[in-house]
C-alpha positions as CSV (number, residue, x, y, z in Angstrom):
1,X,0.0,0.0,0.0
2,X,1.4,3.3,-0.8
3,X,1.9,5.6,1.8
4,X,-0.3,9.0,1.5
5,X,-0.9,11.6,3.7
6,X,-3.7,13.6,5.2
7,X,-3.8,16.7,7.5
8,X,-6.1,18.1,10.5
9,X,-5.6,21.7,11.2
10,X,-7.1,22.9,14.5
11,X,-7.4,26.1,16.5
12,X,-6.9,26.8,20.0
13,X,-6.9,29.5,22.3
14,X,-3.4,30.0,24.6
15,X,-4.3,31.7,28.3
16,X,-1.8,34.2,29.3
17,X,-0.5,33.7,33.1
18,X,-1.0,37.6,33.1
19,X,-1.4,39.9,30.0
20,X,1.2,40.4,27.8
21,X,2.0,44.4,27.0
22,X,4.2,45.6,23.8
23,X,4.2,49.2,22.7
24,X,1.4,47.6,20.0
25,X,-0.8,45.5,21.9
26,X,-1.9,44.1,25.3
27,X,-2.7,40.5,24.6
28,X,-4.2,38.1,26.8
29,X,-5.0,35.2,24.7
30,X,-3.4,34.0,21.9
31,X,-4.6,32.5,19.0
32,X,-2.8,29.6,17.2
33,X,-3.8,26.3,15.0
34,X,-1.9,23.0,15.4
35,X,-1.3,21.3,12.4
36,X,-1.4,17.6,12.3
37,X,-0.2,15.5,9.7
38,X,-1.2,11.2,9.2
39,X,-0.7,8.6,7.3
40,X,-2.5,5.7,6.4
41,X,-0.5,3.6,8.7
42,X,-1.2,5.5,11.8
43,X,1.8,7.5,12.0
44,X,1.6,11.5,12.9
45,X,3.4,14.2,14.0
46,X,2.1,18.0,15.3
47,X,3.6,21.7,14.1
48,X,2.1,24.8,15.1
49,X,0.7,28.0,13.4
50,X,1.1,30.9,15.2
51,X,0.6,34.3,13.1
52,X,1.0,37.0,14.9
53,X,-1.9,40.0,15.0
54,X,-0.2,43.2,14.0
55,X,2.9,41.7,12.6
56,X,2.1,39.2,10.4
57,X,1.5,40.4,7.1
58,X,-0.1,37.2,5.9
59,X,-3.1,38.0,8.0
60,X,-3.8,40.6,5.7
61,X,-4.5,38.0,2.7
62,X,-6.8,35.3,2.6
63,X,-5.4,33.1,5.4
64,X,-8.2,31.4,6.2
65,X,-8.9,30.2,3.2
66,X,-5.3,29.2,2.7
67,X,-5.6,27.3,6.1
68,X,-8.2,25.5,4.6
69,X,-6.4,24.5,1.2
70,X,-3.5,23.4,3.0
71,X,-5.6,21.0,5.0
72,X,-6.8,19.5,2.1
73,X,-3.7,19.6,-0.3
74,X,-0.9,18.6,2.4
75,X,0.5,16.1,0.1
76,X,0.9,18.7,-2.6
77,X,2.7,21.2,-0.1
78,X,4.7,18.7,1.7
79,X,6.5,19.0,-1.7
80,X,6.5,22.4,-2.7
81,X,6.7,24.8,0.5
82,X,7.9,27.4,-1.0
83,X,5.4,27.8,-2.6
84,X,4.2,29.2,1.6
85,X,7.0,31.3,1.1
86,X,3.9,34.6,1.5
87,X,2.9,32.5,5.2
88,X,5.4,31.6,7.1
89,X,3.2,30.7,10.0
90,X,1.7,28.2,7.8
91,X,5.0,27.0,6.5
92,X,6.6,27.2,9.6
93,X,3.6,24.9,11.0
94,X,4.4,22.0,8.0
95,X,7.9,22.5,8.8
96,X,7.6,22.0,12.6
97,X,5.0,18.8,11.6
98,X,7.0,17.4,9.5
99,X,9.9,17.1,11.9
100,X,7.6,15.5,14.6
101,X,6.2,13.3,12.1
102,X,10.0,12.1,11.0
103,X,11.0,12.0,14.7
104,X,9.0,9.2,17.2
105,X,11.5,10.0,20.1
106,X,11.0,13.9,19.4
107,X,14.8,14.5,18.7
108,X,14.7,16.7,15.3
109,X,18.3,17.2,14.6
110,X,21.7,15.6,16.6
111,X,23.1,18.5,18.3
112,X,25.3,19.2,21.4
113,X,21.7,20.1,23.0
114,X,20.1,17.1,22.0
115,X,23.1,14.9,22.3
116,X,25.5,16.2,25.0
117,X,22.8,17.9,27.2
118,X,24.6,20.9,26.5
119,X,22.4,24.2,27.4
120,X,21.4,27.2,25.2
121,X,22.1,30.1,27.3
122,X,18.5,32.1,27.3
123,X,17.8,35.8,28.0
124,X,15.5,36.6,30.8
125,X,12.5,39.0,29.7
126,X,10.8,42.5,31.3
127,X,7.1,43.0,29.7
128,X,6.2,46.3,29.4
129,X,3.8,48.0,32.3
130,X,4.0,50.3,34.7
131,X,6.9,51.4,36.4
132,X,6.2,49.7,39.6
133,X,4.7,45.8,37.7
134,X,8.4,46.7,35.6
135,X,10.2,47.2,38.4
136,X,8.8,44.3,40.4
137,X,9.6,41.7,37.5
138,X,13.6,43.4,37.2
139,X,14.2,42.8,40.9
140,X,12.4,39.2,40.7
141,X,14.9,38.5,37.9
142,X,17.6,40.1,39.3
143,X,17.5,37.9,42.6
144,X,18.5,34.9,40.1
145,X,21.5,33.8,38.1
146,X,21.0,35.7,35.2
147,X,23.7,37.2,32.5
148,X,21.1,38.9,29.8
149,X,18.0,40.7,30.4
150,X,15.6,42.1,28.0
151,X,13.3,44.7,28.5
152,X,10.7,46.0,26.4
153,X,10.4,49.6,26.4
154,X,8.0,52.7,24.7
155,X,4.9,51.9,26.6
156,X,5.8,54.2,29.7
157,X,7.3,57.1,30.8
158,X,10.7,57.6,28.9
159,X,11.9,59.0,32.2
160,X,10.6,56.2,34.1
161,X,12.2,53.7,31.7
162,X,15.3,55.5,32.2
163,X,14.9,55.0,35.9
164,X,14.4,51.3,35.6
165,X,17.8,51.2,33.8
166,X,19.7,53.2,36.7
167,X,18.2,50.5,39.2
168,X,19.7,47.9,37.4
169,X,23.0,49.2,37.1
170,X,23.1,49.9,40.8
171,X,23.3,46.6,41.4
172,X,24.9,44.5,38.1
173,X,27.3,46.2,36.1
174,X,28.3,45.4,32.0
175,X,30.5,42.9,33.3
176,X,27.8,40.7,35.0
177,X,24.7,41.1,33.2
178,X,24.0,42.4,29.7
179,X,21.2,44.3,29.0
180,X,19.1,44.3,25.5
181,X,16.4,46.3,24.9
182,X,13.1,46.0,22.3
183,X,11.3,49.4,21.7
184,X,8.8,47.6,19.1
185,X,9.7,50.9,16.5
186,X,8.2,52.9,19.9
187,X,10.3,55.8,18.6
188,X,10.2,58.6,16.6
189,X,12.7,59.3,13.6
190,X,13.4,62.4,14.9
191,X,13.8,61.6,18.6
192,X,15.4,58.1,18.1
193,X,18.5,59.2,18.0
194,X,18.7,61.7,21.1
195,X,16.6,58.6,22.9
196,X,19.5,56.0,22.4
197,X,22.3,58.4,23.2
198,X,20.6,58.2,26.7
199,X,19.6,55.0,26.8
200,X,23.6,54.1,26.0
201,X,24.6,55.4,29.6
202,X,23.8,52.3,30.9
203,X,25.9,50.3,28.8
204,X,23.2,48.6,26.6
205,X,24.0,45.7,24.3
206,X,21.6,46.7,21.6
207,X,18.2,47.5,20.9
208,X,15.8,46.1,18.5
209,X,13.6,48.1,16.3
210,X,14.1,51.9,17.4
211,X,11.7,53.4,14.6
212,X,8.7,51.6,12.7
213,X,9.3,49.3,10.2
214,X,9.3,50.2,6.5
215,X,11.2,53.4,6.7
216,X,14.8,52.7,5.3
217,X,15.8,56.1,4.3
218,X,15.4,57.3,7.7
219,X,16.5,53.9,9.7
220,X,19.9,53.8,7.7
221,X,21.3,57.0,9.0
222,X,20.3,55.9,12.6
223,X,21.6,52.7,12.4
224,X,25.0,54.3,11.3
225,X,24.9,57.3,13.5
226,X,23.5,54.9,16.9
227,X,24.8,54.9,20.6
228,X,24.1,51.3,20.9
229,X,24.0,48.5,18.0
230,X,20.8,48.3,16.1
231,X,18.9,44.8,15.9
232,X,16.8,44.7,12.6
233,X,13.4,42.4,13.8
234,X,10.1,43.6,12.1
235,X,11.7,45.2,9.4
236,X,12.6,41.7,8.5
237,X,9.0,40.8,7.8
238,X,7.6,40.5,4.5
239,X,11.2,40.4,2.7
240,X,10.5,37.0,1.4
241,X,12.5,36.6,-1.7
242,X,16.4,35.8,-1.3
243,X,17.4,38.8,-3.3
244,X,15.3,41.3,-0.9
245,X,17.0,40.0,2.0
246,X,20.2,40.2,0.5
247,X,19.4,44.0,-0.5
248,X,17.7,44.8,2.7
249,X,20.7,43.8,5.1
250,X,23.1,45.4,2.5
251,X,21.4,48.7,2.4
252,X,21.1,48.9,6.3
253,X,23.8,46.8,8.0
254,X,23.1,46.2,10.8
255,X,24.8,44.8,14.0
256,X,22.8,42.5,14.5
257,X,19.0,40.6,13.0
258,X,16.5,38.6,15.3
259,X,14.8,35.8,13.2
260,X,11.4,34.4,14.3
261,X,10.3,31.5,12.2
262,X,6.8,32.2,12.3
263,X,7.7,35.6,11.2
264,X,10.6,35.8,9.0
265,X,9.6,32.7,6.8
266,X,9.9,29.6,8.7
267,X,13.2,27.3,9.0
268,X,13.6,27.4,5.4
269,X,13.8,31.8,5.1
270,X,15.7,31.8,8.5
271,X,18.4,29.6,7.4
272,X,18.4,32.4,4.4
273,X,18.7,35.3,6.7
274,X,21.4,33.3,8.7
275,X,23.2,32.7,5.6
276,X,23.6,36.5,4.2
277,X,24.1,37.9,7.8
278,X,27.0,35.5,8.2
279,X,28.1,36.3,5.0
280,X,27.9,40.3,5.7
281,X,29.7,39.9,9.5
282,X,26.0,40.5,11.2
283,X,25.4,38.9,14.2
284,X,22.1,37.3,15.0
285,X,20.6,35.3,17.3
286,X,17.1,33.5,17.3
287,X,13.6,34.0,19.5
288,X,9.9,33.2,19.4
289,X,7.3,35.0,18.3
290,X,5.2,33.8,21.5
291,X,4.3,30.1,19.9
292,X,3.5,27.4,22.4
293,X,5.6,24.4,23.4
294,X,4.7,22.8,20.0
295,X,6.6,25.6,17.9
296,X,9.3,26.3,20.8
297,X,10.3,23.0,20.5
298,X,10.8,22.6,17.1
299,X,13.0,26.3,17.1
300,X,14.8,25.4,19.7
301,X,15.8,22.2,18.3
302,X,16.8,24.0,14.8
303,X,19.1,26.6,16.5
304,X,20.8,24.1,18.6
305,X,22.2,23.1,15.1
306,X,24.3,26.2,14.9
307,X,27.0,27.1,16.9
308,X,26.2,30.6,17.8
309,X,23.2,29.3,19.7
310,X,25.5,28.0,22.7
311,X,27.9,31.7,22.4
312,X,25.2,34.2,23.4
313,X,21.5,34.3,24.7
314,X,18.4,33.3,22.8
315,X,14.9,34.3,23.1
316,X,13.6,31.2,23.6
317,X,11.8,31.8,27.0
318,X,8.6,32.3,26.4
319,X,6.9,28.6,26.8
320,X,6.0,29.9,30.4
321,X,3.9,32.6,29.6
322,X,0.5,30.4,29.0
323,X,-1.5,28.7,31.6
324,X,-2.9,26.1,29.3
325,X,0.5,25.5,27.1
326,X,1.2,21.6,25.5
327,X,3.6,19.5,27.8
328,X,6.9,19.5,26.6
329,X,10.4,18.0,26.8
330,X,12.1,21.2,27.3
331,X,13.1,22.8,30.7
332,X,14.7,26.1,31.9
333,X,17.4,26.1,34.9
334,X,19.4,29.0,35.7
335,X,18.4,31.0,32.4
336,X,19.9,27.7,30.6
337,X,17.4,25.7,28.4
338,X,17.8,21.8,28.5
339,X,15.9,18.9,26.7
340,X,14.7,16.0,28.3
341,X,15.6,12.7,26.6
């Protein structure tokens, strides 16, 4: 009997702990699909599609639909997902599947991580509220072993944020803890400049996204002129073709790119963007886009194939957000993340 394929794509709702604030949204659910592919011998593996509202641009076209065509033409697209290249949710989903389906004991790819049990180092994260919820999630983290903390910042007080920073520094210098930072394009082209000379004071690693996405002319000059290294995220999105990714990073080069399979066109357009950035001296590192255990799991498993992954911290935290999240095989110690076997 010939082995053939079929597909079950289903939504469900992830509960956040507490809500979730950037300088876009305040989110307290989260809507995803899991994917699940069969055969006709009882074999099956799970992947997850988690657009995000806001950010994904593939929200705007007829994703539904496409959903539904998927579902009922998984064969066709288990063999041509590039053609998914304009949804990398969905590609990233049959991607993340595919690699469960492959794998019984859920071991994607022999790495040290998967092999050794050696950790991926893992920055901790400050979401966005007011200055004292802020402030009471720093010192929380700062009580631990932590060497990377991210904050996201633009949603209070510019002052107050400043303030925030000071605190930390009292107690953890550059040495001891780096500090990143992730204004979600929170700032103003003409202020983003005069806002990062500040913010350097306090010895900041880099910071993601100053000004909205899709201004070039104005983010090149910052990105030249900047305090602190500029980390290209959002403007990522929607450059789906090799040669606009190759052109993008040329035109702006930056210090560093965040890649989010969901976001920046699953595995397959990540290992793109890892390609030119390595090519063009950028340094990058890898994060979710807030997918559940499903999709952290499969990322997690993909980064561990490179090198960089074990040098400096992911953004690969966020499994423990969700109050109804899928069991999983991964574990956090010390800011380290470790797989079960």
């Amino acid at each position: 009997m010939a082995k053939k394929y079929t597909c079950e794509i289903i939504p469900y709702e992830l509960q956040f702990y507490q809500p979730a604030q950037t300088s876009r949204s305040n989110m307290s659910i989260r809507k995803i699909w899991t994917l699940k592919i069969m055969d006709n011998f009882g074999r099956d593996g799970y992947g997850e599609i988690a657009p995000l509202e806001g950010l994904s641009p593939e929200l705007n076209l007829d994703f539904e639909a496409k959903l539904i065509e998927v579902g009922s033409k998984i064969e066709h697209y288990l063999n041509n997902k590039t053609e998914l290249i304009a949804y990398p949710s969905i590609l990233f989903g049959i991607e993340s599947a595919w690699l469960s389906y492959k794998h019984r004991d859920f071991i994607f790819y022999k790495t040290p991580f998967t092999q050794e049990n050696k950790p991926i180092p893992i920055n901790a994260l400050v979401w966005m509220g007011d200055y004292d919820a802020m402030k009471l999630q720093v010192d929380a983290i700062l009580e631990k072993e932590v060497n990377c903390i991210k904050l996201k910042i633009g949603g209070i007080d510019f002052d107050k944020e400043l303030e925030i920073l000071r605190h930390i520094r009292r107690y953890r210098n550059e040495r001891t803890l780096t500090i990143r930072l992730d204004a979600n394009g929170a700032f103003s082209v003409s202020d983003a400049l005069d806002k990062i000379k500040l913010l350097s004071e306090y010895q900041i690693h880099s910071i993601e996204q100053p000004i909205k996405p899709n201004q070039i002319e104005a983010l090149a000059p910052i990105i030249q002129s900047s305090a602190i290294p500029i980390a290209l995220d959002e403007e990522l999105i929607g450059n789906i073709e090799y040669k606009e990714k190759w052109t993008l990073l040329d035109r702006l080069n930056p210090h560093y790119i965040v890649l989010k399979p969901s976001l920046h066109g699953g595995i397959l357009g990540c290992e793109e963007w890892i390609f030119i950035a390595n090519h063009m001296k950028i340094g990058w590192w890898v994060t979710s886009a807030l997918e559940s255990n499903i999709g952290l799991n499969a990322i997690t498993q993909w980064c561990s194939k490179y090198e960089k992954c074990y040098e400096i911290p992911q953004g690969l935290g966020t499994g423990q957000l969700y109050a109804n999240n899928f069991p999983t095989n991964l574990f956090i110690e010390n800011y380290k993340l470790y797989i079960q076997k």
